[in-house]
C-alpha angles and dihedrals in degrees: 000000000000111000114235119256088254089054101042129088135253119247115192122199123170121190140139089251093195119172100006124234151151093292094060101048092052085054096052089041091063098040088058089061094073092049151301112339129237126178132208114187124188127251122256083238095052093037093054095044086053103039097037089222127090110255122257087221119034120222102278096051087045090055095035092053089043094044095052086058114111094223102055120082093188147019133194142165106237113246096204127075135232123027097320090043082131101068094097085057096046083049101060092030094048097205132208094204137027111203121191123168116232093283090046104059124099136169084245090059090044100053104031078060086052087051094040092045077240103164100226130213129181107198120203127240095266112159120200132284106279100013142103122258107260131194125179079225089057095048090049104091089202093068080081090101124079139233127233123215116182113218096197144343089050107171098029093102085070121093090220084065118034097040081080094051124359112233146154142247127232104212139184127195109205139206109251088242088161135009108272114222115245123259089031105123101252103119084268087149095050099045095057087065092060096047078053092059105024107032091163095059127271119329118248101253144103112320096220096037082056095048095052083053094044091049092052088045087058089038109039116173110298103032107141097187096053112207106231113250097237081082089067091043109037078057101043106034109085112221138004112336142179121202127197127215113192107186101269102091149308102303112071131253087230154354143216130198136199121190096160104135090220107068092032089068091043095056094043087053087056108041128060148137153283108199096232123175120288105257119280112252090237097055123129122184091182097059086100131025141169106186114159134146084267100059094034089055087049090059105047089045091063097046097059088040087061097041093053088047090044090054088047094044094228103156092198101056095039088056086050090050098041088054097037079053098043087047091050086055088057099054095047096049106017090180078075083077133056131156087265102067089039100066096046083055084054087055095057094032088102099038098050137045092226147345150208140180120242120252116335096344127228083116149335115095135337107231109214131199099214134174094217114007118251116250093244095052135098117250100223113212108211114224111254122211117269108234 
C-alpha cells in the first residue's frame, strides 16, 4: 500500500544537473524510493565558481527540466555557495535523508547530516536496465583532456627547491571520470591552457614534446609565479612517471615511464579519493616556508622510496613513502595544513594506510592509499598509453 504525502519521508539531493541525461534520472529515480523527492541545484554563479567553465543550461532550465520529472515532489535553486550551498534549503525542507551519488559525497555532508540527525545515503552510479552508463563529464567534449595527482616529491620541480637537493616526482595522469572542482590541486589551471589550445583532446604527438609546448603556453615570456613543469606532465604523460630535477631549471634532467598494466590497476584498486573545498582565493601556500637542504633531501628520499614500492607493488611500504612524502611537504610548506583538513585526516586515519593533499594543500581532495576504498571515495582510472 502506498503511505500517504503526509506520512512519507523527505529525501533531499543537491547537484549541478547540467545537461541532463539517463544517469541522472536513474539517480533521481532511486532517490524517490526512500521518500518524497526534493531537489536543490546549484546556481550558475556557484556552479561556475566550483567547476571553473560556464554551464550548457542556465538555473532556470535546469529547475524547469528537474522539476517536470515524475519522480521528483520539489525543485529549488540552492541560496547558499561552495559545496554546502544547500544548507538554507535543508533548513526550510527538514529532511529525513540526504542522498548524494559516489562523486557527491564529502566529509562536510557527512557530518553536517551526524549533527542534523540527517540519515545519510551514497548511491552508486547504477544506469538503467538496458542503457549505457552516462556521465555530464563523458558528453563534454572538453573532458578530453586529463588530470594530473602527484603521489610524492611535489615542489621539486621548482628551482627554490631543488636547487638544495635534486629529486624526482611520481606522477599519475588521470581520466577525467568525473569534473574536478577548481582550485583543487589537480593541475586544473593548467589544464585549462591546454583545452585552450587542444579542444579536441590532446594532439598525437610526442608526450614529452607536448608537454614542453604545453608548459610555455602556461608560461609565456614575463610570468613571474612559474607553474612547475610537473603540471604539463603530470597532464600530458600518459602512466605512471618519475621525473627527475636535477638543480639546473624547471624542465627535468630525465623521465621514466611505466605502462605495465600490472602495476597501473593495482595502483588504481589502492588509491582513491575524499571530495575538500575547492581552495580559498586568498590562499597562499608561500606565506611560510621552511625550505632548507634537510627537508628537500626528506623528501627526495621518499619519493624514490615510493617509486621503488610502487614498482614493487608493496602496499605497505608505498603507504610509508606516500606519507613520509606527503609529511616532507609539510614541513616545507606548513600553509598546506589547517585544523580543518586535519580533522577530516582523522576521519580516514582508520580506514587508509596513508594520505596527502593534492597540489599545494588549503583545500581540494585527500588522496588515500587504502587497502579496500571507502564507500564515500572516488575510484581514480589511470591513463594508458595509446598504441
Amino acid at each position: 500500500m502506498t503511505l500517504e504525502k503526509s506520512s512519507r519521508k523527505k529525501v533531499f539531493v543537491s547537484g549541478c544537473f547540467d545537461m541532463l541525461h539517463s544517469g541522472h534520472v536513474a539517480f533521481l529515480q532511486e532517490a524517490a524510493t526512500y521518500g518524497d523527492l526534493y531537489v536543490g541545484i546549484g546556481s550558475d554563479e556557484t556552479i561556475k565558481a566550483l567547476k571553473g567553465r560556464p554551464l550548457v543550461n542556465g538555473q532556470d532550465e535546469r529547475k524547469y527540466m528537474i522539476q517536470a520529472l515524475r519522480c521528483v515532489t520539489s525543485c529549488s535553486v540552492n541560496r547558499g555557495e561552495g559545496i554546502l550551498d544547500f544548507l538554507p534549503e535543508l533548513d526550510d525542507i527538514q529532511p529525513d535523508i540526504l542522498i548524494v551519488n559516489e562523486d557527491g559525497a564529502t566529509p562536510e555532508k557527512a557530518a553536517l547530516c551526524k549533527e542534523r540527525n540527517i540519515e545519510y545515503k551514497i548511491l552508486k552510479r547504477i544506469p538503467h536496465p538496458g542503457l549505457p552508463a552516462r556521465s555530464t563529464t563523458a558528453l563534454r567534449t572538453q573532458e578530453l583532456i586529463p588530470y594530473r595527482i602527484d603521489l610524492a616529491g611535489t615542489w621539486i620541480d621548482q628551482p627554490y627547491v631543488n636547487r638544495f637537493h635534486p629529486g624526482s616526482a611520481v606522477l599519475i595522469s588521470i581520466e577525467p571520470t568525473i569534473e574536478f572542482n577548481e582550485r583543487s590541486g589537480m593541475a586544473s589551471s593548467t589544464r585549462k591552457i591546454a583545452l585552450k589550445q587542444w579542444p579536441g583532446g590532446l594532439p598525437n604527438s610526442k608526450p614529452e614534446e607536448l608537454a614542453r609546448m604545453l608548459f610555455y603556453y602556461d608560461n609565456p615570456p614575463g610570468t613571474e609565479e612559474v607553474s612547475g613543469s610537473q603540471d604539463a606532465l603530470g597532464i600530458v604523460l600518459p602512466g605512471l612517471n618519475k621525473v627527475y630535477y636535477d638543480g639546473s631549471g624547471y624542465w627535468p634532467a630525465k623521465i621514466e615511464s611505466v605502462h605495465d598494466e600490472n602495476i597501473l590497476a593495482w595502483l588504481e584498486n589502492h588509491l582513491c579519493m575524499i571530495t575538500l573545498w575547492p581552495r580559498p582565493l586568498n590562499f597562499n601556500v608561500l606565506a611560510e616556508t621552511n625550505i632548507n637542504q634537510d627537508n628537500v633531501k626528506q623528501l627526495t628520499i621518499a619519493a624514490e622510496n615510493c617509486w621503488n614500492a610502487i614498482l614493487e607493488r608493496d602496499l605497505r611500504l608505498f603507504a610509508k613513502y606516500f606519507l613520509d612524502s606527503f609529511h616532507a611537504q609539510v614541513r616545507m610548506f606548513p600553509a598546506m595544513m589547517n585544523d580543518k583538513i586535519n580533522k577530516v585526516i582523522d576521519s580516514y586515519s582508520s580506514k587508509s594506510l596513508a594520505w596527502k593533499m593534492s597540489g599545494a594543500g588549503g583545500g581540494g581532495y585527500l588522496i588515500l592509499v587504502v587497502e579496500n576504498p571507502p564507500e564515500e571515495s572516488i575510484h581514480i582510472k589511470i591513463r594508458r598509453r595509446n598504441f
